[in-house]
C-alpha positions, 0 to 999 in steps of 0.5 A: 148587443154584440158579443151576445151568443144567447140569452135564455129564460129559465129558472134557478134556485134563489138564496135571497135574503127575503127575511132582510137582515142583511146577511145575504145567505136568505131563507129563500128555499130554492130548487124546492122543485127539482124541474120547476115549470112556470107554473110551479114558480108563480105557486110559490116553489122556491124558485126564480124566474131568470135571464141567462146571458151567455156571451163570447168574451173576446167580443164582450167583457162580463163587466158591460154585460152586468152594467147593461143589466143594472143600470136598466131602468127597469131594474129596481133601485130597491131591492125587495119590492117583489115576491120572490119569484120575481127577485132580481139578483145576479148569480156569479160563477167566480169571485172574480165575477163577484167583485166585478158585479159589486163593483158595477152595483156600487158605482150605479148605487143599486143595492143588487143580491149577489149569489153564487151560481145555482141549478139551471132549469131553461123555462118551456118554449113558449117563455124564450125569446121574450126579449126579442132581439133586445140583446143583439 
């Protein structure tokens, strides 16, 4: 995708709301494990796996970058199918991002977490570059 400079596996902190009352805050532990590694996240430690999209904003809006994202069919309509280390969700920097990706959710009609930006952690090189070129 043009405008993307780097997109990068890793693993964050996940405040999701696994126990499903709706108040978004979660009972997810996240960065349980102060320098995760694959391993320790497929055990359960709090933590989950995710993309980190870094793009140029002169050249790419955060709106097209969220509604690639959702309107992926790979990515669930439900949320909640998965165990915890594979969540998706989408974490913001702003409230401006907030609004833009609640926005983006509401007009595709998928019911996506969205959290306030936590610890990053990129994942072991043998885990970049999993999308191949995918995003260029």
């Amino acid at each position: 995708m043009p405008g993307v400079v780097r997109a990068s596996v890793g693993y964050t902190g996940s405040t999701i709301d696994i126990d499903g009352d709706g108040t978004g805050t979660g009972t997810g532990t996240g960065t349980a494990t102060p320098t995760p590694t694959y391993k320790s996240v497929c055990k359960g430690d709090g933590n989950t796996e995710a993309v980190r999209i870094e793009y140029d904003p002169s050249i790419l809006k955060y709106e097209h970058v969220i509604r690639r994202f959702v309107e992926s069919p790979k990515v669930p309509n439900i949320y909640g199918e998965q165990d915890l280390q594979y969540q998706v969700a989408i974490w913001v920097h702003s409230k401006e991002q907030r609004m833009t990706a609640q926005n983006v959710c509401e007009d595709v009609c998928k019911n996506i977490p969205i959290l306030d930006v936590m610890p990053w952690f990129d994942a072991e090189d043998s885990h970049q570059n999993f999308f191949g070129q995918g995003w260029k």
